[in-house]
C-alpha positions in Angstrom: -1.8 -19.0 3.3 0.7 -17.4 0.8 1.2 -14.0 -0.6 0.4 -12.8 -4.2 2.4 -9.8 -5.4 1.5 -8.6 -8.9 2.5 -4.9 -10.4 1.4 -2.8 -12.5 1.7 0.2 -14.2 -1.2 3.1 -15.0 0.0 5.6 -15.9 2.4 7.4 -13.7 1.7 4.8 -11.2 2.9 1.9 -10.3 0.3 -0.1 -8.5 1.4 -3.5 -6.2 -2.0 -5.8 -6.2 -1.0 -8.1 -2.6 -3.5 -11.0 -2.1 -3.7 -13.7 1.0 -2.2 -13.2 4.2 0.4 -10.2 5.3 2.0 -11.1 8.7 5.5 -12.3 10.0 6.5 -14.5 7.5 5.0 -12.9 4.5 6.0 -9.5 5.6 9.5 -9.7 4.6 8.4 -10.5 0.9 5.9 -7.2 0.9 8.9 -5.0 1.8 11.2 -6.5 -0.8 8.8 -5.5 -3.7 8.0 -2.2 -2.2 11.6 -1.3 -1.9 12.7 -2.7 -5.1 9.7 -0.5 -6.9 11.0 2.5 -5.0 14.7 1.9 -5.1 13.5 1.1 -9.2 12.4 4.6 -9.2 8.8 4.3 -8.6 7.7 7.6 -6.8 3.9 7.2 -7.2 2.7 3.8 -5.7 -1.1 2.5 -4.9 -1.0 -0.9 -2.5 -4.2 -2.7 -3.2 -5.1 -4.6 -0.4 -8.1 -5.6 -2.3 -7.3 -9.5 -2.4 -5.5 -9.3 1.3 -7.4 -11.8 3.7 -5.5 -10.7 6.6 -2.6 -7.7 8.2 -1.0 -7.6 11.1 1.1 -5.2 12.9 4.2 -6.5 10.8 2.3 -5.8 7.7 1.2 -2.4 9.3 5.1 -1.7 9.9 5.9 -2.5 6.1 3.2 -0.1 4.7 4.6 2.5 6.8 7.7 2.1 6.1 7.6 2.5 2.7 5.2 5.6 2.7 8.3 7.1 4.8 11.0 6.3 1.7 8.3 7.7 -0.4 7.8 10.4 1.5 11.4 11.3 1.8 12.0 10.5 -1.7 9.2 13.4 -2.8 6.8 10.3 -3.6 3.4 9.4 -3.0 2.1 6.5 -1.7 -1.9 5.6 -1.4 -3.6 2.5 -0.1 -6.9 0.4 -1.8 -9.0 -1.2 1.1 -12.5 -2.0 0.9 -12.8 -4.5 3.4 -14.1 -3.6 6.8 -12.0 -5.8 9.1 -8.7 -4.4 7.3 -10.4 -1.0 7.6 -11.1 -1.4 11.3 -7.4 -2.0 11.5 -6.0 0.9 10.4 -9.4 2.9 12.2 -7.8 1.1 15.7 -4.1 2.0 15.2 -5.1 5.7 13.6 -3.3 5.0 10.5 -6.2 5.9 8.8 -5.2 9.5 9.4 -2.1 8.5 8.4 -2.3 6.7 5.0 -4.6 8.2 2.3 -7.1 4.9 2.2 -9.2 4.4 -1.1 -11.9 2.1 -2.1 -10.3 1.8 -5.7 -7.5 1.8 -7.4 -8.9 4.1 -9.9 -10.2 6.9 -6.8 -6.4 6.6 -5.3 -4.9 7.4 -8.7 -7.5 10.2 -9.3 -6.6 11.8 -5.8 -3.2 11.6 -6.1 -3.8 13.1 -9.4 -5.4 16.3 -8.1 -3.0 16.6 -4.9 -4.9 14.8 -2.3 -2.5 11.6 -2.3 0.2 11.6 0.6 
């Protein structure tokens, strides 16, 4: 399956919609975009993993790689999931203590908003 990668802007955030499958060959294309956005000066990002089918550890390893740039950069960085099995994921790994997990783009933007982003 491929990858979609579609961005956004709302507001002061710059939201990356990903659809299909994130693994070991898709990976590499997911870290691109993030790190052009955040080279490109994008300090608040949302991921929405709403259209993602499947993630796997390589994916994982992308995500947290960019929420360390971020992070070190004085960003933010949330995540949209709504999907059990991709919640069950980060549940297993503990990565949902990790990365601020929202079931909307709009609840991610309106925590972030009022501090409780990453």
């Amino acid at each position: 399956m491929e990858l979609s990668l579609a961005t956004r802007a709302v507001g002061e955030h710059t939201v990356l919609e990903v659809g299909g499958e994130v693994d070991v060959y898709t990976a590499p294309r997911l870290r691109e975009r993030l790190l052009e956005l955040i080279d490109g000066g994008a300090r608040r990002v949302v991921v929405d993993l709403g259209r993602v089918d499947f993630l796997d550890s390589t994916g994982l390893g992308v995500l947290v790689g960019a929420l360390k740039r971020l992070r070190a950069a004085g960003g933010s960085f949330a995540l949209v999931c709504d999907k059990e099995p991709l919640l069950k994921i980060f549940r297993i790994t503990a990565l949902d203590q990790v990365f601020p997990l929202h079931p909307t783009v709009d609840a991610a933007i309106a925590a972030d908003s009022t501090g409780a982003g990453a």
